[in-house]
N, C-alpha and C positions, 0 to 999 in steps of 0.2 A: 467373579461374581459382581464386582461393582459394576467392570466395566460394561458386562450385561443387564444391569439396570440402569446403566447412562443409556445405554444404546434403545432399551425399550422406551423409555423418559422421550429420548431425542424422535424416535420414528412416533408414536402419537402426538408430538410436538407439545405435548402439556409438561408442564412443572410442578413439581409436589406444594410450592407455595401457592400459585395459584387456585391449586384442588380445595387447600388450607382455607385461603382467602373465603372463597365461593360456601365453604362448610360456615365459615363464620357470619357471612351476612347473611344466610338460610335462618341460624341460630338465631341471629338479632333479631330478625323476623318473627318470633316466637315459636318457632318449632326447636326440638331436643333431638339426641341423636341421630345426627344427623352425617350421614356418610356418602361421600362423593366420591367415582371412579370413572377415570374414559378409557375407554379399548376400541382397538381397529384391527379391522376385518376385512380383507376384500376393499380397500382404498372406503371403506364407511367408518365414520367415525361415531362412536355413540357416547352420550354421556349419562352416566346415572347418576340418578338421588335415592336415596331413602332419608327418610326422617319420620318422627312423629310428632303431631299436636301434643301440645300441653295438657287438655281434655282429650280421655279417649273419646274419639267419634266414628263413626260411620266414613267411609269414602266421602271427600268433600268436595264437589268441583271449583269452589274458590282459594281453597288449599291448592290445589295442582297448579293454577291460574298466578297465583302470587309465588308459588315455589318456579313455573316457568318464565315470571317475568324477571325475577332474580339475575335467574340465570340468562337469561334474553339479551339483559341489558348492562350485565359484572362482568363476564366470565369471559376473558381475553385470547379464545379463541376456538377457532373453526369448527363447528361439531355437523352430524345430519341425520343423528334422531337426538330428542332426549326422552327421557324414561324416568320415569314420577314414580315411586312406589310410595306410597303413607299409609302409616299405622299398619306396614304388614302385609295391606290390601295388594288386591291386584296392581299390576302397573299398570301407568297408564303411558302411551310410546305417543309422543309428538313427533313430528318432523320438520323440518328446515321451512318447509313451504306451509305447515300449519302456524307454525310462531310467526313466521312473518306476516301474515292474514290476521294474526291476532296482537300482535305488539307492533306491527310497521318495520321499518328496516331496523338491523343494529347500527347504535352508536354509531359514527365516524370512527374514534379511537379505539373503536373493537375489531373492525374490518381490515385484516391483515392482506398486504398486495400478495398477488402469486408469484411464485418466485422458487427459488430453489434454498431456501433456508432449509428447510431437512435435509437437505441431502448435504450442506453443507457442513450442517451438525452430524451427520452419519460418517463422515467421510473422518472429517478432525476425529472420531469416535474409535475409527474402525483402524485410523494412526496411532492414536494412543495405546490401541490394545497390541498392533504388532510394534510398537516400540517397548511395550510393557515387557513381549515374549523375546524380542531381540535381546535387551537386557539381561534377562531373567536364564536366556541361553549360551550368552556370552560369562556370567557369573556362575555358572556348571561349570562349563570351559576349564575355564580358571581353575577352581578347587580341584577339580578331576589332575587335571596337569599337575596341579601344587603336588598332589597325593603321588603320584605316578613319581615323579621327581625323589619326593621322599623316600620313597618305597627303594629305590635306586642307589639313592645313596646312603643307606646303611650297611656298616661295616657284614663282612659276611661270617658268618656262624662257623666258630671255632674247628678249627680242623677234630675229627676221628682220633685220638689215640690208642695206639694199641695195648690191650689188658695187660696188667703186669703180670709177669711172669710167675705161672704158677694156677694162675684165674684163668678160668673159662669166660669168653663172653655171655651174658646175659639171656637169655633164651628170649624169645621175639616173639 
């Protein structure tokens, strides 16, 4: 179970601290409940938000604006939609090429080079799990054999005496 949630963690390439992080400066920003998840689909990677103003309101478009530059300009990496939803309302889906028309490039220290880091992390991932089952099949082994062993060398069950004379045996 863990090992399948390192390996989902690892193939979207996000980290629960930084989902953590991005929830908290939304927060500082003055919006509440605020929940952030990314999923990939078909090599797309999407990011969402929900939160809510402080005052209920209506759909805001300076809300979504300030919730996307948040994230525009924090959140340590690669996405190519995000998805707004506030107070409940509809979402609303940007993509890669609207934020950048509206905020300019990202950061320097956000633009990750390409490269094969996931796969690298899949790989260490997908080692750890067949060493986990190696182990785990070697220490059956063992016990199995221990018992077998055992099973062998206990003394063997006292011979049959014949009834004493006079006794019928026991009916069966």
């Amino acid at each position: 179970m863990v090992v399948a949630l390192i390996s989902a963690f690892a193939l979207t390439g996000c980290s629960v601290t930084d989902l953590w992080d991005l929830e908290l400066r939304i927060e500082e920003a003055g919006y509440r409940d605020v929940l952030v998840s990314e999923s990939t689909s078909s090599d797309r990677t999407t990011l969402t938000v929900e939160a809510r103003t402080l005052a209920p309101r209506d759909f805001d478009r300076e809300d979504i604006e300030t919730i996307a530059g948040i994230v525009w300009d924090t959140y340590p990496h690669d996405f190519d939609q995000l998805r707004i939803t506030l107070n409940g309302a509809k979402a609303e889906s940007l993509s890669r090429d609207e934020l950048t028309l509206a905020f300019g490039p990202r950061p320097e220290q956000l633009v990750q080079p390409e490269g094969n880091g996931r796969l690298i992390v899949l790989i260490v991932t997908l080692s750890i799990f067949v060493l986990l089952m190696s182990a785990i099949a070697v220490v059956l082994t063992l016990v199995l054999r221990r018992q077998k062993r055992q099973a062998q060398q206990q003394p063997p069950p006292y011979p049959a005496y014949p009834p004493y004379p006079g006794y019928w045996p026991p009916p069966r």
